[in-house]
N, C-alpha and C positions, 0 to 999 in steps of 0.2 A: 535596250540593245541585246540580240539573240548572239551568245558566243559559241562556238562549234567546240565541243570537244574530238576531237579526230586529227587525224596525220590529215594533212592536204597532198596531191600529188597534181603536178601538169596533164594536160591531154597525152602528151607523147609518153611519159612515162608507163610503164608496165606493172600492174599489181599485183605484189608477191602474196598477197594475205586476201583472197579471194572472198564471198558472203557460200557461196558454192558455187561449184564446178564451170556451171554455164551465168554466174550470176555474179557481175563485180560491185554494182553499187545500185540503188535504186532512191531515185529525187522525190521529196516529202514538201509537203506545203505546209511553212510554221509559221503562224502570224504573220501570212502577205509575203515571207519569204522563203526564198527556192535553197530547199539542203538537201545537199547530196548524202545519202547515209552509207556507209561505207564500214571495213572494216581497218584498226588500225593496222598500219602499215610494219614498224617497228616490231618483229618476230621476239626481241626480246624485253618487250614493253609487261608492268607487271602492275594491279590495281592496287593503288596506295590509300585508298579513303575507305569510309567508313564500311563499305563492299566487301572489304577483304575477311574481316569477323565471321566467323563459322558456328559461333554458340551463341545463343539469347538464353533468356529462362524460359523456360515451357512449364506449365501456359504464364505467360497467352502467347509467347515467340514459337507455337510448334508447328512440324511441318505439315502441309495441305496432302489433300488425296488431287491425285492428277485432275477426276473428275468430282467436282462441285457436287453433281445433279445429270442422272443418267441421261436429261435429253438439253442437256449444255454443254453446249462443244469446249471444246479445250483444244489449247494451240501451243504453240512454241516460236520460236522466230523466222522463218523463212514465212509461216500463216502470217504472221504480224508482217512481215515486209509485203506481200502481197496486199492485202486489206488497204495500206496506206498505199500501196503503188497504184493500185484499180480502185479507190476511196468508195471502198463497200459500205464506209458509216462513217462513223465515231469514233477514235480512238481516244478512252478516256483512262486517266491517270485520276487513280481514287484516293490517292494520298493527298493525305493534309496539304495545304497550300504554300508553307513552307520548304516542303518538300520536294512540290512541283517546281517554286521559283527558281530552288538551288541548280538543279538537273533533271531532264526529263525526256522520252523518245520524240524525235522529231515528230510532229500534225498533233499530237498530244492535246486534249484540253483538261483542263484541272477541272472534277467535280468531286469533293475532298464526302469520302465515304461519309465520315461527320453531318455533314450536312446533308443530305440524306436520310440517314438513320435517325436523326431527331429533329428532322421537318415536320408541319403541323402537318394537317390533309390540305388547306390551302394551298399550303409552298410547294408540297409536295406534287397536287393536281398542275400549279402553274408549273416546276419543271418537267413534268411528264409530257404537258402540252409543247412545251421549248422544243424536248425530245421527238415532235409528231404526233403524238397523240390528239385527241379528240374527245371533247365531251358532249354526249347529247342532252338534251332538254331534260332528262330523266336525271342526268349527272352519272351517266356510266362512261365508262370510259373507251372508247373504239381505238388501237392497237393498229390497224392495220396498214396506217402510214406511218407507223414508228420505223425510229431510225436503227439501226442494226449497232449496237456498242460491243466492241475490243475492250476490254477493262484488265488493267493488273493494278498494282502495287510495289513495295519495295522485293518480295522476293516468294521463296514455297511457305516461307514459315511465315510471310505476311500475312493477316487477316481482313485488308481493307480493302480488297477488290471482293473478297468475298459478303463479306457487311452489306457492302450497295449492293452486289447482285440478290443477296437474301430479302433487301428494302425493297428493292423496285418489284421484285416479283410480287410481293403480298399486295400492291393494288395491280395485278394482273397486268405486269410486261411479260412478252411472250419469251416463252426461255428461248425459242427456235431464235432470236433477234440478241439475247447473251453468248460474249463467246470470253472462255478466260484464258488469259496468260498468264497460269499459274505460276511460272518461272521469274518471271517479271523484272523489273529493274537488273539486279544482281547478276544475273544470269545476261540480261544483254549487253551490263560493261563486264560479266568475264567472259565475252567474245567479242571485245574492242567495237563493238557498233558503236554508231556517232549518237550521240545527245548533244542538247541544248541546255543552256543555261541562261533565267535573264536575269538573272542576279549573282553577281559574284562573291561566293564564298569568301568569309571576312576571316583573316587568317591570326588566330590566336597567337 
């Protein structure tokens, strides 16, 4: 069962807490079903979980450079709402699966950095192939119907969107088809955007 995290509002009603100016909500396709992503509604709503922490220890909690990799784009959220609204690819949630279960952005798929990073070359060629990819006779790998991946993590100081994007490159995904959402998680519940959750946080 997919849970919305978000204010719900009627058709007639009016939205006081806009995504921007000319942009009130835009619909995401999450496991077969239709979410509206939205921002929350309640102006004096405030992040109560584990989001709100402002210090890790560094290293390994320190914060990212905007840019990865000079020829890897880098986004923020209205990019990320776009990409799932015109479904340019992929939008993959590199964090552990644990992670994903609890909460995650709507069209999300879990492919947990982990798994990746310490894939053999088998595992590794079969998700690349999942991805679009191609292997010829030679066992090179052809790129050119790979599918375009969104990737973040928990937040700037997270390192697990960065891990996969570092993994997939070294058997030559093309950087032009990586795009990061440096900001990631943290940053899009502290601007009230909807997530999903398919497992309910079990309350100590």
């Amino acid at each position: 069962m997919i849970l919305l995290i978000s204010a719900t509002l009627s058709a007639s009603e009016k939205l006081s807490v806009m995504i921007s100016k000319d942009l009130p909500y835009v619909y995401a396709d999450h496991m077969g079903q239709k979410v509206k992503i939205m921002r929350i509604q309640d102006t004096s709503h405030r992040i109560s979980d584990d989001y709100t922490k402002t210090s890790r220890e560094c290293p390994p909690f320190c914060i990212h450079p905007i840019k990865l990799d000079k020829d890897i784009k880098s986004v923020s959220e209205l990019e990320v709402l776009d990409f799932i609204k015109n479904k340019e690819g992929l939008l993959v949630d590199a964090r552990l699966k644990n992670w994903y279960e609890l909460e995650t952005i709507p069209s999300a798929i879990n492919i947990p950095y982990a798994t990746v990073e310490n894939a053999s070359k088998e595992k590794m060629i079969k998700l690349l192939k999942a991805l679009g990819a191609k292997e010829d006779k030679s066992g090179k790998l052809d790129f050119s119907n790979a599918k375009k991946l969104l990737l973040f993590c928990n937040g700037l100081w997270c390192d697990q969107s960065p891990r996969f994007i570092r993994a997939v490159i070294k058997y030559g995904y093309p950087k032009d088809k990586l795009i990061y959402y440096r900001d990631g998680f943290q940053a899009w519940k502290l601007l009230g955007l909807t997530t999903v959750v398919m497992k309910e946080k079990i309350k100590k």
